[in-house]
C-alpha positions as CSV (number, residue, x, y, z in Angstrom):
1,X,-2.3,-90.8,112.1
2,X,-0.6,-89.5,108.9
3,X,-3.5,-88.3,107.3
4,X,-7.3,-88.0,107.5
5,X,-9.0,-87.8,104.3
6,X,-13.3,-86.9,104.1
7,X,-13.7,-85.9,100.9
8,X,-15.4,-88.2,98.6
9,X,-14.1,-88.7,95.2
10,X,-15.1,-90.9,92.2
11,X,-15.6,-94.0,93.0
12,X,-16.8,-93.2,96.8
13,X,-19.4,-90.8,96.0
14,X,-21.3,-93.6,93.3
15,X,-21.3,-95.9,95.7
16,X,-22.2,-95.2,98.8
17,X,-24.5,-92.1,97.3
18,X,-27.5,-94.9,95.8
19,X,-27.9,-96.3,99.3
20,X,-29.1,-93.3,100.8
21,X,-32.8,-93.4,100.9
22,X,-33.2,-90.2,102.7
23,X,-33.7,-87.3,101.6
24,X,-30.3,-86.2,100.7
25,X,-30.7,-82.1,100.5
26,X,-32.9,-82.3,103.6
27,X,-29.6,-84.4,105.5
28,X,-27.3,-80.9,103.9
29,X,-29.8,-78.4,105.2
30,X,-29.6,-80.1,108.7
31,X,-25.4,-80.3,108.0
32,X,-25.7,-76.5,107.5
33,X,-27.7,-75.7,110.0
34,X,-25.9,-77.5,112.5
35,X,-28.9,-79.8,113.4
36,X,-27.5,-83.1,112.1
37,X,-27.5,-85.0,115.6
38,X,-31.6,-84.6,115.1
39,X,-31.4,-86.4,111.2
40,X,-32.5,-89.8,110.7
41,X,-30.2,-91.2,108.0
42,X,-32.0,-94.0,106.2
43,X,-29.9,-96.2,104.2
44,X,-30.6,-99.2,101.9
45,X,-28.7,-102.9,102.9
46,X,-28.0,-103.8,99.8
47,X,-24.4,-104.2,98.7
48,X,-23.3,-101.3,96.2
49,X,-20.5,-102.0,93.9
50,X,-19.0,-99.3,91.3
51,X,-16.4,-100.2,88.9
52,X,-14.8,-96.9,86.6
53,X,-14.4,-97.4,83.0
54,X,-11.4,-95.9,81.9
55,X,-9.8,-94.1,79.1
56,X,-6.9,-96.0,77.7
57,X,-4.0,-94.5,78.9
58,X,-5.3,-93.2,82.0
59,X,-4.1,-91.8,84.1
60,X,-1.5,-90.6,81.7
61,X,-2.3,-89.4,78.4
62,X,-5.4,-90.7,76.6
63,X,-7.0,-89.5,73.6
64,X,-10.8,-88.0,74.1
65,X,-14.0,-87.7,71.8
66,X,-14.0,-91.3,71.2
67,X,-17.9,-92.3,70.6
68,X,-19.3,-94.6,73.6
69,X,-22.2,-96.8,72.9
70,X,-24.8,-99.0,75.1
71,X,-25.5,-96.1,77.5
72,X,-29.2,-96.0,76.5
73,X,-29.6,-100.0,77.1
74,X,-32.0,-101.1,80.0
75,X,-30.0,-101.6,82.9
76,X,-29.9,-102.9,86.3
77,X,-26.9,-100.1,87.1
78,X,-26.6,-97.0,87.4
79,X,-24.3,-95.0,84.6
80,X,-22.7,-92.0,86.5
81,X,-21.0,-90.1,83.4
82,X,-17.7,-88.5,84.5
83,X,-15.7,-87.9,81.9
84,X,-18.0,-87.7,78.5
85,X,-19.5,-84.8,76.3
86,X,-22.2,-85.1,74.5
87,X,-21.7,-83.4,71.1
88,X,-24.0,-83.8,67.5
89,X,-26.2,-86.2,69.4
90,X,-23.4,-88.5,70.5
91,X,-21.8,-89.5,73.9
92,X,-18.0,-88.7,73.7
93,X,-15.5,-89.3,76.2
94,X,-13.9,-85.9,77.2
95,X,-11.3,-87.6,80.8
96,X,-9.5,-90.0,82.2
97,X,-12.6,-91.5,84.3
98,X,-15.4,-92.1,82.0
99,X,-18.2,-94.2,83.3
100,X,-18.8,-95.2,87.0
101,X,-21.3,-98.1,86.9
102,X,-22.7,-98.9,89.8
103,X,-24.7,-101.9,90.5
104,X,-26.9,-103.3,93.7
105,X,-28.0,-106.4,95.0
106,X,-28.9,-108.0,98.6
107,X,-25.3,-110.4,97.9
108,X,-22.1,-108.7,97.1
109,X,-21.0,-111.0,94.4
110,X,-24.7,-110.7,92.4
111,X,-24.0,-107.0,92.7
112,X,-20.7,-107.0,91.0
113,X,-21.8,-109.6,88.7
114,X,-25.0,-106.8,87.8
115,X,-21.9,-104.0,87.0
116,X,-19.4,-106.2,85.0
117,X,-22.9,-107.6,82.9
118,X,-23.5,-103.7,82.0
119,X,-19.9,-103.0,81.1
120,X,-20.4,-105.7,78.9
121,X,-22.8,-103.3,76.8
122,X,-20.8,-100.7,76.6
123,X,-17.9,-99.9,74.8
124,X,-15.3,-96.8,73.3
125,X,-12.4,-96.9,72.0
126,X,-9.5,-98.1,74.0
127,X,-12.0,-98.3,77.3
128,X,-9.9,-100.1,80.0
129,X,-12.0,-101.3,83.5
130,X,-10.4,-103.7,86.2
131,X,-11.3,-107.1,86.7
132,X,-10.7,-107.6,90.5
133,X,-12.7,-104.7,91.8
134,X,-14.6,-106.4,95.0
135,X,-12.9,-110.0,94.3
136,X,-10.9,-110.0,97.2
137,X,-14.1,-109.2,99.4
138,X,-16.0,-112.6,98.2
């Protein structure tokens, strides 16, 4: 083994975070009181999907403070702001990583087909997403 990495980053954490059903600072107080072996983690089956919007240019230079719109629109996902500001009422973006949306479903390709329909309703200047998150698992 080269390396063992644990830490979860952006898009881990939006994922995997909305199918946990338990109660998530009760499963830290057991982790820091060394009582985890006696927790009992419940998790929901669905399939999760998360796909990052992006600033354009990322992750080299991109410019920030460019207004974002449809993050008020009734969704099936969930919006995880990363890299936005909100300033004079508005939603900039203010990084690279802008928007995890994260989407759920009992099948794996309704779930991504729930994130790419809410991307849809969003949009910023020179926001860049992929297209093949999760294709190559269906």
């Amino acid at each position: 083994m080269i390396e063992y990495n644990c830490r979860m980053g952006d898009p881990e954490t939006e994922v995997v975070m909305p199918r946990i059903k338990s109660d998530v600072l009760e499963m830290f107080m057991c982790v820091a009181q060394k009582k985890l072996s006696n927790y009992n983690l419940q998790l929901d089956n669905r399939f999760a999907t998360t796909v990052m919007l992006v600033s354009g240019g990322y992750p080299g230079d991109y410019a920030k403070g460019k207004e974002i719109s449809g993050t008020t629109l009734n969704y099936e996902s969930t919006l995880f702001h990363a890299g936005t500001i909100l300033k004079e009422d508005k939603i900039l973006t203010n990084g690279g990583r802008v928007i995890a949306v994260t989407s759920m479903d009992e099948l794996l390709n309704k779930a991504l087909e729930k994130s790419y329909a809410a991307i849809k309703k969003i949009s910023f200047d020179g926001m860049y997403y992929r297209r093949d998150i999760g294709k190559d698992l269906i």
